[in-house]
C-alpha positions as CSV (number, residue, x, y, z in Angstrom):
1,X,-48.5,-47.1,130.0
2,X,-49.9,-44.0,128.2
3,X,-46.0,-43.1,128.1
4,X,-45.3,-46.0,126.7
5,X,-47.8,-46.0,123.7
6,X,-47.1,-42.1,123.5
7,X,-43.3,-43.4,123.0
8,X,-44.3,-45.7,120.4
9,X,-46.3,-43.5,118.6
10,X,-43.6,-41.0,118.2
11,X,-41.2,-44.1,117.2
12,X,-44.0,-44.7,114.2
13,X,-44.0,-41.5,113.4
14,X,-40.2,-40.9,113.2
15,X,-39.7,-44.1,111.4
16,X,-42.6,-43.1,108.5
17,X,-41.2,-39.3,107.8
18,X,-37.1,-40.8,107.5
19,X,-38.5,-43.1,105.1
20,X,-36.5,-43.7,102.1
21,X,-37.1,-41.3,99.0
22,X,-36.8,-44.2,96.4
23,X,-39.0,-46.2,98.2
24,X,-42.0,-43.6,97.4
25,X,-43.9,-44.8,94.5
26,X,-44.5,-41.5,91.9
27,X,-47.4,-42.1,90.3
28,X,-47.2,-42.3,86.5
29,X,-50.1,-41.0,83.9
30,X,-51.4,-43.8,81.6
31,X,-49.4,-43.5,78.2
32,X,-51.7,-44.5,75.0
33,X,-49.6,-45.9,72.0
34,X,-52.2,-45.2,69.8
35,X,-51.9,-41.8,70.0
36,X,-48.6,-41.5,69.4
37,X,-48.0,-43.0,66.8
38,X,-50.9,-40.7,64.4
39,X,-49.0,-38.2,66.0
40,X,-45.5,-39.6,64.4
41,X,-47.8,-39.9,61.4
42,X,-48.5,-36.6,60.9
43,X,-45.4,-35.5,61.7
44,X,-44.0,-37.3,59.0
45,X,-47.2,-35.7,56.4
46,X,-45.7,-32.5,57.3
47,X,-42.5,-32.4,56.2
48,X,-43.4,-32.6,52.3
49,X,-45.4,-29.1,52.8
50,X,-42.5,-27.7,55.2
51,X,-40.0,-28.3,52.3
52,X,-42.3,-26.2,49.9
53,X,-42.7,-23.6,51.8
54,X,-38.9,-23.4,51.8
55,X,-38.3,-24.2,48.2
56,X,-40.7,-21.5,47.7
57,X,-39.1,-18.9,49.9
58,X,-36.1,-19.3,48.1
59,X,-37.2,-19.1,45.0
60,X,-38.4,-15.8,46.3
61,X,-35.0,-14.3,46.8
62,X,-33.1,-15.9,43.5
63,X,-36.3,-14.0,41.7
64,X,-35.6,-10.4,43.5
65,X,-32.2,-11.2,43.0
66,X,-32.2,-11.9,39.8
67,X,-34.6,-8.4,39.7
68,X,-32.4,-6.5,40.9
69,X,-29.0,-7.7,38.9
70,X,-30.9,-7.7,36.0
71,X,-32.0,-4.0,36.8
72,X,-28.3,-3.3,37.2
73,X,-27.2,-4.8,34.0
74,X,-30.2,-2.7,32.1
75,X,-28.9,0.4,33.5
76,X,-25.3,-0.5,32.6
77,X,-26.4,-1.2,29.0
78,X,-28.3,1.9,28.7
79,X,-25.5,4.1,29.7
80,X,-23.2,2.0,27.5
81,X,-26.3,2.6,24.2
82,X,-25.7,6.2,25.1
83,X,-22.5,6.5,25.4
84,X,-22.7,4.8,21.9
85,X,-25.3,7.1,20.0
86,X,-23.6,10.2,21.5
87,X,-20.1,8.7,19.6
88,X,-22.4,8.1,16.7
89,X,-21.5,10.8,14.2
90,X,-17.9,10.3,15.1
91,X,-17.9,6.4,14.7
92,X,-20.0,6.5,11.5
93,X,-17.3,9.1,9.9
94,X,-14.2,7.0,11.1
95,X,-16.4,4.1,9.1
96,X,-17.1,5.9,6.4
97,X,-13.3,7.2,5.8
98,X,-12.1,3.8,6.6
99,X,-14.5,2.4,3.5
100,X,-13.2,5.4,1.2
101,X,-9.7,4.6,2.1
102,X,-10.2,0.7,1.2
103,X,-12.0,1.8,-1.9
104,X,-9.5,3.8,-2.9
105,X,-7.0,1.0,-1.8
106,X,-8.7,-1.3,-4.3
107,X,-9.0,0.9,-6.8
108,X,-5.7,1.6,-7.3
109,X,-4.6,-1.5,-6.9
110,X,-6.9,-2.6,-9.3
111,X,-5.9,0.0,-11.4
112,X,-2.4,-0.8,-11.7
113,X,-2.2,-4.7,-12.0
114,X,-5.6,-5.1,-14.2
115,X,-5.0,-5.5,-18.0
116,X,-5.3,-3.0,-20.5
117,X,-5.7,-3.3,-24.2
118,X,-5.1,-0.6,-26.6
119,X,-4.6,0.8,-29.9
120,X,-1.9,2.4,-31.4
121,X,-2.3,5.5,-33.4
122,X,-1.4,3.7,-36.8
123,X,-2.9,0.5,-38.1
124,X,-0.3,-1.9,-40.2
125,X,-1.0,-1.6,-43.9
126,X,0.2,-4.1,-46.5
127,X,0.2,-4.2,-50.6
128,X,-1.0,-7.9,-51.0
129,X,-1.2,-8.5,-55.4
130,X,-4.6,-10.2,-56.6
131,X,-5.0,-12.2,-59.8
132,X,-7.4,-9.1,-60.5
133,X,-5.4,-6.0,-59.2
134,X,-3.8,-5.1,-55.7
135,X,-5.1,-4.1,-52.5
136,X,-4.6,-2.8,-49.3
137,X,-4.6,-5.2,-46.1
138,X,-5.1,-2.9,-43.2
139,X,-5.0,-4.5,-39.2
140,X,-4.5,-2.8,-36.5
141,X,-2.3,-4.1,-33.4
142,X,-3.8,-4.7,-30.3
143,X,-1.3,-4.3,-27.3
144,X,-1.6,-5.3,-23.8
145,X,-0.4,-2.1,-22.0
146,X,-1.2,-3.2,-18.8
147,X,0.3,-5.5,-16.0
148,X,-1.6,-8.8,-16.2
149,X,-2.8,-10.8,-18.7
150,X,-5.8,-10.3,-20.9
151,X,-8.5,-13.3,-21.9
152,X,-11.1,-13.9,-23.6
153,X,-10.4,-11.5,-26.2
154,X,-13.1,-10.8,-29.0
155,X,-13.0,-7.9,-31.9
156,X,-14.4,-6.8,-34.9
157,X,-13.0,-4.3,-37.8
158,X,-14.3,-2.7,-40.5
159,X,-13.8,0.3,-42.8
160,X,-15.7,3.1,-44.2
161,X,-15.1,4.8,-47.5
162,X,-16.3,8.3,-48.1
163,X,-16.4,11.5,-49.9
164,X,-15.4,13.8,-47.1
165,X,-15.2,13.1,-43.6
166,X,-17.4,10.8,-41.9
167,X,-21.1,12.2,-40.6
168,X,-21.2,13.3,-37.8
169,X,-23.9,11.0,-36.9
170,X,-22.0,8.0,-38.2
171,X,-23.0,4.7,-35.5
172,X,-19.6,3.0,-36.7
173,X,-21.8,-0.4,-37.4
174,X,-20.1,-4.0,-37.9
175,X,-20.1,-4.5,-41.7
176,X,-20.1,-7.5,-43.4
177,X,-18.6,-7.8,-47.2
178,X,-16.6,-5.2,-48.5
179,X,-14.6,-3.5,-46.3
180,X,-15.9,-5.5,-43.4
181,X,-15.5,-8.6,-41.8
182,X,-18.2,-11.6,-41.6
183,X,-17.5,-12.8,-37.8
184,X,-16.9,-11.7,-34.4
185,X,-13.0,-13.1,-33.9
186,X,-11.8,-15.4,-30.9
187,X,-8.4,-16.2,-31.8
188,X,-6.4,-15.2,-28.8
189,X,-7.5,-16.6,-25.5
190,X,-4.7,-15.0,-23.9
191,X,-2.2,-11.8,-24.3
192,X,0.7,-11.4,-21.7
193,X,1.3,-8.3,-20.1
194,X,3.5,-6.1,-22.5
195,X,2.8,-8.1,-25.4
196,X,0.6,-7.4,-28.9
197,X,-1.1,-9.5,-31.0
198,X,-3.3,-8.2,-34.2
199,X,-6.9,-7.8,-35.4
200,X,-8.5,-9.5,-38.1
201,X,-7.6,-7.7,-41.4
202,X,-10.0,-5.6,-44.2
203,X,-9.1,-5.3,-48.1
204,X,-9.6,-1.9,-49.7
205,X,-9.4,-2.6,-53.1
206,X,-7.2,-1.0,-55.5
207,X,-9.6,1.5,-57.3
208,X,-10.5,3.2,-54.0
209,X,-6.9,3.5,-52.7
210,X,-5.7,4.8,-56.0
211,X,-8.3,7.6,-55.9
212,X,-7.1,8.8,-52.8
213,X,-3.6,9.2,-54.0
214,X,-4.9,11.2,-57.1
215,X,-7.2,13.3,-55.0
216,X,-5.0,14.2,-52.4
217,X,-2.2,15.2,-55.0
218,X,-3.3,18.4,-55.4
219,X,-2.4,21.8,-53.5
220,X,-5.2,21.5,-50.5
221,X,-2.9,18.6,-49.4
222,X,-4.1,18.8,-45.6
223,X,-7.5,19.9,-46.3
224,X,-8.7,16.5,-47.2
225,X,-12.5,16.2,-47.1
226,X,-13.2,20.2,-46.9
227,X,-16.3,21.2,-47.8
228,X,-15.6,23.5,-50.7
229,X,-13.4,20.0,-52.3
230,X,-14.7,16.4,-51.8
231,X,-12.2,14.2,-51.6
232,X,-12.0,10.4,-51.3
233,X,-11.8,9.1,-47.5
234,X,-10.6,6.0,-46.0
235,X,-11.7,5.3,-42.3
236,X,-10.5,2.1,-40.3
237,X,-12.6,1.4,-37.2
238,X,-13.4,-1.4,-34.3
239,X,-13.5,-2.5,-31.0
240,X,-12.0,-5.9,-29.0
241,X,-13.8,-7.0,-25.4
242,X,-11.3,-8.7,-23.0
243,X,-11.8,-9.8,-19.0
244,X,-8.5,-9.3,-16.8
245,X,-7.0,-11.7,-13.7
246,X,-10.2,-9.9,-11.4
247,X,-13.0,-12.1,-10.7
248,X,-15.4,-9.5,-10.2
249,X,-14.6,-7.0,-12.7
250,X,-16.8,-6.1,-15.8
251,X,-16.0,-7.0,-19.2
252,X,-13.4,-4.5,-20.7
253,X,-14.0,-2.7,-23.9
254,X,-11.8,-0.4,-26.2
255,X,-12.7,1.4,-29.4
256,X,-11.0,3.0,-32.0
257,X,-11.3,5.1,-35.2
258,X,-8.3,6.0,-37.5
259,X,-8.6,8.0,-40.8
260,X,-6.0,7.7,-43.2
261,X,-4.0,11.0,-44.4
262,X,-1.4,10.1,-46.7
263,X,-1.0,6.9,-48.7
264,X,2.1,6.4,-51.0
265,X,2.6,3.1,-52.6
266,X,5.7,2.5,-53.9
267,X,6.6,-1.1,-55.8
268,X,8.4,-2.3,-52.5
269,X,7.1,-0.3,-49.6
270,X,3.7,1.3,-48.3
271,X,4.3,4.5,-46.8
272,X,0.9,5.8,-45.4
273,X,0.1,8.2,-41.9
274,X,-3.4,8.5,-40.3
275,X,-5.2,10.4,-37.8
276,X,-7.4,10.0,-34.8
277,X,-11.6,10.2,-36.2
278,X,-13.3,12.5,-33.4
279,X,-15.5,10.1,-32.2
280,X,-15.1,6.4,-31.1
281,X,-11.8,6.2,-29.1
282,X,-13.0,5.5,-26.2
283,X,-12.5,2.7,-23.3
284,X,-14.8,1.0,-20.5
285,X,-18.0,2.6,-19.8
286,X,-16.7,5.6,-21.8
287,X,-18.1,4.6,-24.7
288,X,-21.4,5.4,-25.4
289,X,-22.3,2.7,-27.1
290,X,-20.6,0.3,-24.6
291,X,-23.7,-1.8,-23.0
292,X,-24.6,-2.1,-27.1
293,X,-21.0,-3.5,-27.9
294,X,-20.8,-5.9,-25.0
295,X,-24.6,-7.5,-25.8
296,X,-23.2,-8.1,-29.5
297,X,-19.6,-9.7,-28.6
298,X,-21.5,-11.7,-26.1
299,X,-24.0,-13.0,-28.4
300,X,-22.7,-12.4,-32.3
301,X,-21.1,-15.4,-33.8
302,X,-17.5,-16.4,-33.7
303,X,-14.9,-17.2,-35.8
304,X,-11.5,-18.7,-34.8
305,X,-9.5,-18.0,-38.1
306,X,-6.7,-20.7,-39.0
307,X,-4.2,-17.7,-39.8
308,X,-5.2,-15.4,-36.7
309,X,-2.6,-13.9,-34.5
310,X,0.0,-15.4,-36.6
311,X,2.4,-12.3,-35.7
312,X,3.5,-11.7,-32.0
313,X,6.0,-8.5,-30.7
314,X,6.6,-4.8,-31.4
């Protein structure tokens, strides 16, 4: 009997160790919702500060980045500055012979194609009978010796009448009456290259001229004037302003001063030679007086004479 319940015991006992693993119950820990969901929660709070902290850190390296090309590119453009003020003196003469060279350019371009107005060495004389006597009509030409056109033309003549040369302090003033003319003339607007057109025109009257035939007939012909003999002297003088085809260039200016040497009047002919007067041929800003002269044809009144310029050609 005690076999027998020993038997059975050992059955039990074999029987409870071969029992079946999925059979044993695991035990399980409780699980609480509650807590996690506040731990999804502040999972979720996180993720705002997390994305900061990156933004952050990369704004970290684009910053030494930046740094460090920028340092780059300084030291690049340092090297280049010096590079530069070491080629200085060289660069600045380059420029500087590069600015002669284009003044010189324009210059003598200028030179070449601006107008030019001048006067020839003898004025145009012509007998012209009075109801009261004869006189003299002297003009002088005006020619265009340049290779554009002149406008805007303006002169002024006038004659001086001595015993003996002029003074040497003579200021060659506009004169109005005798032997002078009342108006600043405008009557050519334009002169082609190559071409002439003439002045306005003074009178010498007949007494003067005839006393420097008489006083010129004797044997100091060609010392007319000299101190030790007086003699009567006839002096033709003025200027003419012009602008050329050039915006930017000043107004022109040319002078002249002829003195008459030898007058013979003859019933049908004039024959008559003059020379240069030692002062007042001049052009431009060779003139002394030239600031003076361009003030008065720029502010003196004009006259546009029905009869002006009414011959044209050599």
């Amino acid at each position: 009997m005690d076999a027998t319940e020993n038997g059975d015991d050992q059955s039990n006992s074999t029987e409870e160790v071969k029992q079946s693993p999925a059979t044993i119950e695991t035990p399980h820990p409780a699980i609480d919702g509650g807590a996690g969901t506040k731990y999804c929660h502040k999972k979720q709070k996180n993720w705002p500060q997390r994305i900061e902290a990156i933004c952050a850190i990369l704004l970290v390296f684009i910053t030494g980045f930046y740094a460090y090309y920028a340092k780059k590119q300084a030291k690049a453009a340092t090297d280049t500055l010096g590079e530069i003020i070491k080629q200085y003196p060289e660069i600045k003469k380059s420029a500087d012979a590069a600015h002669s060279a284009s003044i010189v350019s324009k210059t003598a371009l200028y030179s070449v194609q601006r107008a030019y107005l001048t006067f020839p060495p003898s004025p145009q004389v012509a007998l012209i009978p009075f109801p009261g006597g004869r006189a003299l009509m002297v003009e002088m030409p005006i020619d265009n010796a340049g290779a554009t056109q002149a406008h805007k033309l303006k002169d002024r003549v006038a004659c001086e009448l001595t015993m003996g040369p002029l003074p040497n302090d003579f200021t060659f003033p506009d004169k109005k009456g005798e032997c002078g003319t009342p108006w600043v003339a405008t009557g050519a607007n334009v002169v082609p290259a190559k071409d002439r057109i003439f002045s306005q025109e003074v009178f010498i009257e007949e007494k003067i001229w005839q006393e420097f035939i008489q006083q010129n007939l004797g044997p100091w012909r060609g010392r007319r004037g000299a101190p030790d003999h007086p003699t009567r002297g006839i002096n033709f003088y003025g200027w003419v302003t012009y602008r050329d085809i050039f915006p930017d260039s000043p107004v022109h200016l040319t002078e002249f001063c002829r003195d008459l040497t030898i007058l013979v009047v003859q019933p049908q002919s004039v024959t008559h030679s003059w020379g240069y007067c030692p002062t007042h041929n001049c052009t431009d800003e060779d003139c002394p007086d030239y600031k003076e002269r361009i003030q008065i044809a720029e502010t003196a009144p004009t006259y546009h004479p029905p009869q002006y310029r009414r011959k044209k050609g050599k």
